[in-house]
C-alpha positions as CSV (number, residue, x, y, z in Angstrom):
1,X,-36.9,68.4,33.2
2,X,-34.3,69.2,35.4
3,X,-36.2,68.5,38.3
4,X,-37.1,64.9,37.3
5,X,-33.5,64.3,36.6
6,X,-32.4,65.4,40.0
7,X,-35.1,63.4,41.1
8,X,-34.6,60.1,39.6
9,X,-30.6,60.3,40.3
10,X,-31.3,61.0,43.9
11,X,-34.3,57.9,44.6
12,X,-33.6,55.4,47.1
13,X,-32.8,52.7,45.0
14,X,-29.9,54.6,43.0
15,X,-28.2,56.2,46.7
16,X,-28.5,52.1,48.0
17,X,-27.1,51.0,45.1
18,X,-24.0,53.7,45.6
19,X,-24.0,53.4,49.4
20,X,-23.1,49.1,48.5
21,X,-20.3,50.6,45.9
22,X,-18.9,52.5,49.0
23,X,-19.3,49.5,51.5
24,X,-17.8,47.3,49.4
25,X,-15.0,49.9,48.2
26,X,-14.0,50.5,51.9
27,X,-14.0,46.6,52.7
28,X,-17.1,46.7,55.4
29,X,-18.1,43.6,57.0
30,X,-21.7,44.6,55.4
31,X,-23.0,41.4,53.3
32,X,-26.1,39.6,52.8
33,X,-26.8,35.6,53.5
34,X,-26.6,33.8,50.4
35,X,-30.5,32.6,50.8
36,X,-31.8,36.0,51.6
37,X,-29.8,37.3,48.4
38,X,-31.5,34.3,45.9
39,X,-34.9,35.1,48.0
40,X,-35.0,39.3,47.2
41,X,-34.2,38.0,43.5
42,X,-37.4,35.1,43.2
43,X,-39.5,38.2,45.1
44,X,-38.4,40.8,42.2
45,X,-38.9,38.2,39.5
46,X,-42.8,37.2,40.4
47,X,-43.6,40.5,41.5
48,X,-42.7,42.0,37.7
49,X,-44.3,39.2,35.9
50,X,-47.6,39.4,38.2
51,X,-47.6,43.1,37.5
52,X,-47.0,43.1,33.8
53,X,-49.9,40.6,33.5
54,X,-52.1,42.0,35.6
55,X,-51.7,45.5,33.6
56,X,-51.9,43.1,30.2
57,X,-55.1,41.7,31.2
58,X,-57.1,45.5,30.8
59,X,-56.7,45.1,26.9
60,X,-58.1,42.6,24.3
61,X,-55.0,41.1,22.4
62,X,-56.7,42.7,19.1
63,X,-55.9,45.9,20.3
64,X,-52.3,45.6,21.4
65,X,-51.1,42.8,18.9
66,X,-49.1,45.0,16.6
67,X,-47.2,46.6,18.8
68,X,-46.8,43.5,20.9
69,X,-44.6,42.1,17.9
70,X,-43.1,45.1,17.9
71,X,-42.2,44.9,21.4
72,X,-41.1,41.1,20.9
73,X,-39.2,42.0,17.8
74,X,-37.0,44.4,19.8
75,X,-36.4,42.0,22.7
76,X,-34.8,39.6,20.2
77,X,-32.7,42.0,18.0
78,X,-31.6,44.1,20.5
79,X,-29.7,41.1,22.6
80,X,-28.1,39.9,19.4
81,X,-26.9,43.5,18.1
82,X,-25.2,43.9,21.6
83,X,-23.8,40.1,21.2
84,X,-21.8,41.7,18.4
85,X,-20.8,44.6,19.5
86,X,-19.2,42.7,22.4
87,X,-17.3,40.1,20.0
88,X,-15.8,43.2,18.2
89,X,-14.6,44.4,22.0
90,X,-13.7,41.3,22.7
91,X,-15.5,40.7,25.8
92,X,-16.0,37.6,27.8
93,X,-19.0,35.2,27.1
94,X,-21.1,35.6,30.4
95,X,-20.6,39.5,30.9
96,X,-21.3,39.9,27.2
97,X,-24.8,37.8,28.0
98,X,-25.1,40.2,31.4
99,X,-24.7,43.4,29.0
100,X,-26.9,41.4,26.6
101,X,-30.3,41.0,29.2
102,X,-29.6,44.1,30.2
103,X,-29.8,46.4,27.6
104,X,-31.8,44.5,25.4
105,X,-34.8,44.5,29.1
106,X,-36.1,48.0,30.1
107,X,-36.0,50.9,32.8
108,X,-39.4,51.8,34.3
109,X,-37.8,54.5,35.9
110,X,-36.8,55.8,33.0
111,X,-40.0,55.2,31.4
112,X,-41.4,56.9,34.1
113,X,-39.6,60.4,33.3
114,X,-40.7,59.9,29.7
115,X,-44.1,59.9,30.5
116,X,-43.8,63.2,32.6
117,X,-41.4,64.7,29.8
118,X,-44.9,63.5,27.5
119,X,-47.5,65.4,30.0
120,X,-45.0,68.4,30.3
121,X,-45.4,69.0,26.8
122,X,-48.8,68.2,26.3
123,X,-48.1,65.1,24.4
124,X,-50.8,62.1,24.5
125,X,-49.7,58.5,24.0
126,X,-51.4,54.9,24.2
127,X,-52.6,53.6,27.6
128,X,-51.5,50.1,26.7
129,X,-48.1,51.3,26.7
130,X,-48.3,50.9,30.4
131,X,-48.7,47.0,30.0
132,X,-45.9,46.7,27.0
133,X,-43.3,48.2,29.3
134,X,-43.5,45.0,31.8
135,X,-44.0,43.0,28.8
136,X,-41.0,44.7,27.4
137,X,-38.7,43.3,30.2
138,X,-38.5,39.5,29.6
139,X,-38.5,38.9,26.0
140,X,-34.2,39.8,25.9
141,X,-33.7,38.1,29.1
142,X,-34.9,34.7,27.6
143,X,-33.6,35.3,24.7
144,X,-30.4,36.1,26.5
145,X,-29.8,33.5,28.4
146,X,-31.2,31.3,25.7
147,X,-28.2,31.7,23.8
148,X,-25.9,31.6,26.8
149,X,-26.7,28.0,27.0
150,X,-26.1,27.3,23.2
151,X,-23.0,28.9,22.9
152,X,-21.7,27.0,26.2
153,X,-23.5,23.4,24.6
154,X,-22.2,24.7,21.0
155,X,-18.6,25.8,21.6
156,X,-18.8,26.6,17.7
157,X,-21.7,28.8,17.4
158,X,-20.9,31.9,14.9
159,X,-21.0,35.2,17.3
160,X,-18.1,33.6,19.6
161,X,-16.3,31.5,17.2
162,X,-13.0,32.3,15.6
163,X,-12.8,29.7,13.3
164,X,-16.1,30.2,11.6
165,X,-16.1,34.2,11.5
166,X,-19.9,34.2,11.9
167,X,-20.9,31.6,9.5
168,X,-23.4,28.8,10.8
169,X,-21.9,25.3,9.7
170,X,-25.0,23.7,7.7
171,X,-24.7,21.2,10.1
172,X,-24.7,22.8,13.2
173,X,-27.5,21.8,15.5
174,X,-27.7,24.9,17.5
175,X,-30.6,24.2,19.6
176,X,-31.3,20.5,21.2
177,X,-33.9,19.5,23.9
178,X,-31.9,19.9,26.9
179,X,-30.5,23.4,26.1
180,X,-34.4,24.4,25.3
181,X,-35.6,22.7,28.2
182,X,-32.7,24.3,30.6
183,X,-33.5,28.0,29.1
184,X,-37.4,28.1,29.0
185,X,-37.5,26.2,32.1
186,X,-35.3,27.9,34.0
187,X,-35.9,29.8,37.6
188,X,-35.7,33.2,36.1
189,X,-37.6,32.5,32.7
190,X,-40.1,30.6,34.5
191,X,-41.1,32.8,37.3
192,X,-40.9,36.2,34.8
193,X,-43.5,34.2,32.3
194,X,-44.8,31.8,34.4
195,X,-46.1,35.3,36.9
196,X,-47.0,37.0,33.8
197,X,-49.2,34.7,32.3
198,X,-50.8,33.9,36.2
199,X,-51.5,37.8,36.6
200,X,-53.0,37.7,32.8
201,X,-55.0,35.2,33.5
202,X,-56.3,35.9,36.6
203,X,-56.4,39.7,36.0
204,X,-58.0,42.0,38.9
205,X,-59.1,39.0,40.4
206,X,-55.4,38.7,41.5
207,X,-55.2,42.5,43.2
208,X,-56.3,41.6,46.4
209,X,-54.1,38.4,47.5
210,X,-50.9,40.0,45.6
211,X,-51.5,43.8,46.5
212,X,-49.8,43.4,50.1
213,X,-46.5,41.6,49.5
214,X,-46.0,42.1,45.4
215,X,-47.1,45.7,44.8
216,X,-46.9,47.4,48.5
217,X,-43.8,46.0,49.3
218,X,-41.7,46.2,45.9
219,X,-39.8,49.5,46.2
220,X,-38.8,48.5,49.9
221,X,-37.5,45.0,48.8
222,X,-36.4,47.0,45.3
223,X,-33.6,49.3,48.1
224,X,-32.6,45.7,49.8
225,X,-32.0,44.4,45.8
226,X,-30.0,46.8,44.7
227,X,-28.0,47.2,47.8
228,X,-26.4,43.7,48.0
229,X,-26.3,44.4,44.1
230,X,-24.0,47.4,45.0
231,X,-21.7,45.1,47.4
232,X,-21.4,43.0,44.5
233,X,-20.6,45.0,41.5
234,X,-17.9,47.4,44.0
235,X,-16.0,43.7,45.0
236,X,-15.7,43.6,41.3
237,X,-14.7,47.2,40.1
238,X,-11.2,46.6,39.1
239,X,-12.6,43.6,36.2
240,X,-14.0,47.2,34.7
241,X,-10.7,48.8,34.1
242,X,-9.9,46.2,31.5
243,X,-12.5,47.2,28.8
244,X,-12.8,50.8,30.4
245,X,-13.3,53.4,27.4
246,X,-14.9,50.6,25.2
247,X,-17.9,49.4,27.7
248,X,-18.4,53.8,28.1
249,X,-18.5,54.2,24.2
250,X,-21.1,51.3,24.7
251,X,-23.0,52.8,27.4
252,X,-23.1,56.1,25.9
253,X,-23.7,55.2,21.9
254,X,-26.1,52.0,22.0
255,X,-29.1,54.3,23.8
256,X,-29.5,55.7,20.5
257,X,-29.0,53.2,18.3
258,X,-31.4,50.8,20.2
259,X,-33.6,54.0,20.8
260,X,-33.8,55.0,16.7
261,X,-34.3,51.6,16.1
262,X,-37.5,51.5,18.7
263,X,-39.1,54.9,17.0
264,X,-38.8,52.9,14.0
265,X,-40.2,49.7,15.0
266,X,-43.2,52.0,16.6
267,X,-43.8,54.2,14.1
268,X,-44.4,50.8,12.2
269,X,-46.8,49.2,14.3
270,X,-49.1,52.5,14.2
271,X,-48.4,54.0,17.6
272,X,-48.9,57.9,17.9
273,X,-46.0,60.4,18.4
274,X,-46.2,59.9,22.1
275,X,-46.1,56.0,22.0
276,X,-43.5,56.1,19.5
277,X,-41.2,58.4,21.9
278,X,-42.2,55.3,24.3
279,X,-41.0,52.9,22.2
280,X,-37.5,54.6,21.6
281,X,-37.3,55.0,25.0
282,X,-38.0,51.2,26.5
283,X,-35.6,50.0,23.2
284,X,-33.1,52.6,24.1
285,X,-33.0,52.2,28.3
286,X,-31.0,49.3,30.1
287,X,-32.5,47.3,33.4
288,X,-31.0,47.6,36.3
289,X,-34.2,45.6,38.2
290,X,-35.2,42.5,36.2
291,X,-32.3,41.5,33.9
292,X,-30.2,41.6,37.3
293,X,-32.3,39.4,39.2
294,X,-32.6,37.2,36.3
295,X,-28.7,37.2,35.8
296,X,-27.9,36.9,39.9
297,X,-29.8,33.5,39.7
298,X,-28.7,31.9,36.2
299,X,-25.0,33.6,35.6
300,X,-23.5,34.6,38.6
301,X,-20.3,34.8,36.9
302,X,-21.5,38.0,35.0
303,X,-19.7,40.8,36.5
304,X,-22.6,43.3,38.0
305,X,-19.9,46.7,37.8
306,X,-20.4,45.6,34.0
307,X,-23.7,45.4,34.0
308,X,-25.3,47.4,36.7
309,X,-22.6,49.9,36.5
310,X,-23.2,50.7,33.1
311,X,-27.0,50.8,32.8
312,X,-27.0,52.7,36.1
313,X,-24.0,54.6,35.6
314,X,-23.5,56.0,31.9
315,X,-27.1,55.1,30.4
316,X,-29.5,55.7,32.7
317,X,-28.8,59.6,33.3
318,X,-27.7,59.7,29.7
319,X,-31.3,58.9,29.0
320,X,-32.3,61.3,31.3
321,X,-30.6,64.2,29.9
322,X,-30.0,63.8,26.2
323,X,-32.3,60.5,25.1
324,X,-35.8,61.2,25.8
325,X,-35.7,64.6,24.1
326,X,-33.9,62.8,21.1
327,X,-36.5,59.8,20.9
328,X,-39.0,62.5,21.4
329,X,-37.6,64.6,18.0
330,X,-36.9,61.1,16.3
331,X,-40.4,60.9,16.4
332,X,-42.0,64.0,15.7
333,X,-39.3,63.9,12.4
334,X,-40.0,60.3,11.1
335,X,-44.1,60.8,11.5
């Protein structure tokens, strides 16, 4: 275990990610053009969603439909439980919808170590758990930025309002056309479902015309991502220090609340103790690929030290070390 912890800590795309911290830290004259920056973010989106659907397309819908809900059901919660939790810290609208796509979207990586923490100990799981994972990573971020654009249209909407203290005035027409339209329609929401639903579609038949550029090239263009993500979020380091101990209480606790409430929602659907571990540990892991892209194109206000620093910083070697062997026990214990 320790082995794939060192590992993970230690991939390209973490040290790029750092080595943009430190360039932007010591004021280099490193930057990216604006168009290449919105390009490496339209590359990351399709190339998730064509993947996701592509590795969708191997099961019938029977098979997978429970614990597709599942999966759905957690994408929608988990955005709204961390909307919350940020009203109680008092956090600012567009970094609490950054920490909301985030953590409510998933980390393969960290998915990945699971699975070898799974094959270490002998532990089998469900196939289509591969497919759920990329399925796993849009659901909060439209749901995210879904309600980003009805609590800016609604100035009076419940989890951001003082005068209403969380009640919805019977009145209150939360959602009209244009919001809708804006949100589902949107660059990032349409090219993560929009790919998905071309690489389900489509299937195999897709491999060869995407394989070069969308499945080749992705951990290379992954390093560039995260890089200019780095020179970002270290120009904005200092915005940290105001909710400092707060956002690490956050970082640190939420895994595994949003992880026990995964092994529950699995255990529901019927998955084994494997895909139940799985489950607790996509619900409990934060993005630090696809809710960034999403957020770089549709709020670029959102502070990526927040964001990025957190998921990458506090929870993804807190998953690492301490989560998967506790979504693993949560398991074994509730089946």
């Amino acid at each position: 275990m320790n082995e794939i912890i060192l590992q993970n800590l230690l991939s390209p795309v973490v040290l790029f990610f750092v080595l943009g911290i430190i360039a932007a830290i010591f004021k280099s004259d490193l930057k990216f053009p604006n168009g290449l920056s919105e390009g490496l973010s339209i590359y990351l989106l399709i190339a998730i969603g064509i993947k996701g659907g592509i590795e969708l397309s191997h099961y019938s819908i029977e098979s997978v439909w429970a614990p597709i809900m599942g999966a759905l059901f957690l994408g929608v919660i988990i955005p709204l439980i961390t909307l919350m939790i940020m009203r109680v810290i008092k956090m600012d609208l567009k970094n609490s919808i950054g920490l909301a796509a985030t953590y409510g979207s998933i980390s393969i990586v960290t998915y990945g170590a699971a699975i070898a923490f799974l094959e270490e100990s002998g532990t089998s799981y469900e196939g289509f758990m591969n497919a759920l994972v990329v399925l796993m990573e849009s659901p909060a971020i439209l749901v995210s930025l879904l309600l980003f654009k009805i609590v800016e249209s609604k100035k009076d909407f419940p989890i951001y309002s003082s005068q209403n203290m969380g009640i919805i005035p019977p009145s209150a027409n939360l959602i009209d056309k244009d919001v809708l339209k804006e949100s589902l329609f949107g660059k990032s929401i349409l090219l993560l479902v929009g790919s998905l639903l071309i690489g389900w579609a489509l299937g195999e038949n897709a491999v060869p015309m995407v394989k070069p550029l969308f499945i080749d090239l992705y951990s290379s263009v992954l390093i560039l991502f995260l890089l200019n993500m780095g020179l970002i979020a270290g120009q904005r380091l200092p915005e940290v220090k105001k909710h400092g101990v707060k956002l690490l209480m956050f970082g640190l606790f939420t895994p595994l609340l949003f992880g026990g409430l995964g092994v529950l929602v699995g255990s529901f659907v019927g998955l084994s103790i494997g895909g139940v571990t799985l489950m607790g540990v996509l619900a409990g892991s934060a993005s630090y690929i696809a809710a960034p892209a999403a957020l770089k194109s549709s709020v670029p206000e959102a502070n990526p030290s927040i964001y990025l620093g957190l998921s990458l910083g506090v929870t993804f070697p807190f998953n690492l070390i301490i989560g998967i062997p506790a979504y693993y026990e949560m398991a074994k214990w509730i089946l």
